[in-house]
N, C-alpha and C positions, 0 to 999 in steps of 0.2 A: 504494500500500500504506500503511495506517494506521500511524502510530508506533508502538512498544511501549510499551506502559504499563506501570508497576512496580505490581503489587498491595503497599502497604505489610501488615504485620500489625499486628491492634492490641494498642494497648498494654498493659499487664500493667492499669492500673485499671480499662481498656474490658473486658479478659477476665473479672475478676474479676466486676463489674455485672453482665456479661451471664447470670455463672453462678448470682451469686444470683436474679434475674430467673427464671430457668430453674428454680431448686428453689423460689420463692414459686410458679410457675403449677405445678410437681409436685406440690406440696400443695394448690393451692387446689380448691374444689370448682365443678365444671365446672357452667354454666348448665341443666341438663335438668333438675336436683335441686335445686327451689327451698321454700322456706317459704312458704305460704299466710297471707292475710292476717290471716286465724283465730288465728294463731301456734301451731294444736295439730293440725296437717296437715301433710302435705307431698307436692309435685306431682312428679311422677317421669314424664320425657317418654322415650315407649319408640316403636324402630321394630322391627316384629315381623314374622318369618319363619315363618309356619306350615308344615304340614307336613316337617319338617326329622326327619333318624333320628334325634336325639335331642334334650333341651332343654337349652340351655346362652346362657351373656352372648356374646355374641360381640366387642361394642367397646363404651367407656365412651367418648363424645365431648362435645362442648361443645353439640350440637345434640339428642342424644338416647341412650339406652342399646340397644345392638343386641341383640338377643335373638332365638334361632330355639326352636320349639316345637314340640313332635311331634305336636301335634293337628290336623284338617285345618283347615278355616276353613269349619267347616259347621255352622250349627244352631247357634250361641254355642258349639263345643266348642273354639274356639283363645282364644278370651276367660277361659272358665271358666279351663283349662290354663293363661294368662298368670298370672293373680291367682294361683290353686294354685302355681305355680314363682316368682314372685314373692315371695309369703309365708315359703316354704320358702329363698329366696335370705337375704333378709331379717331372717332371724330372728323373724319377728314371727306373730301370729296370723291365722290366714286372715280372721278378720272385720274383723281393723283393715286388711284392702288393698281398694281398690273401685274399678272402672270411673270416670272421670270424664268422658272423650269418647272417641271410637273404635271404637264398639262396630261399625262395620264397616268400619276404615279399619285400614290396616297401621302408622299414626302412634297410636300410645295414648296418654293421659294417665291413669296410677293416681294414684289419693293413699293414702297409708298414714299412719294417725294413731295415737299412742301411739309415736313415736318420735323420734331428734335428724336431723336434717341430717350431722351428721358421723360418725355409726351407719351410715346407710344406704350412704356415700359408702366407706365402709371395707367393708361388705361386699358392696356393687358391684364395687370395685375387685379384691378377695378372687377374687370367681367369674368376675370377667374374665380372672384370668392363670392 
């Protein structure tokens, strides 16, 4: 039988670090929401759930924003409906949101231009909870 170990706890500066650490990655903004090189763009990596009863964010990750959509994934009617719900998340004009890759892959990349990084990332975060 193995000896027992003491889990020590750590200590009040370790706790402290860790917590700030914890609220700089709560505010910072997750990799899927990036600035294009343009600087007057911006790339928004979405994984998309067609057909779902209704349209809504479902998770905001470091990999991509979850999204389900109530359009089937037929004819470009789950693409159209992404941009459309997008825009409308947003805040922004339907013309300034556009397809970038995906147009038949459940991995999208929109870019929306006329807006900040920390606009979008606030009202991502908004429709997510």
């Amino acid at each position: 039988m193995p000896p027992n170990r003491r889990r020590s706890s750590p200590s009040p500066s370790a706790a402290a670090a860790s917590s700030n650490s914890s609220a700089r990655l709560a505010t910072s903004i997750p990799a899927c929401i990036r600035l294009l090189p343009d600087s007057s763009s911006i790339a928004i990596t979405l994984r998309v759930k067609p057909g779902s009863k209704i349209a809504a964010v479902t998770e905001l990750g470091e990999d991509g924003v979850g999204i389900q959509i109530d359009a089937p994934a037929r004819d470009g009617e789950a693409n159209a409906a992404v941009l459309d719900f997008m825009a409308e998340i947003l805040e922004v004009k339907r013309r300034d949101v556009s397809l970038g890759a995906g147009s038949k892959s459940r991995e999208k990349l929109i870019i929306v231009k006329n807006s900040s990084v920390e606009f979008l990332h606030s009202a991502l975060s908004k429709a997510c909870n």
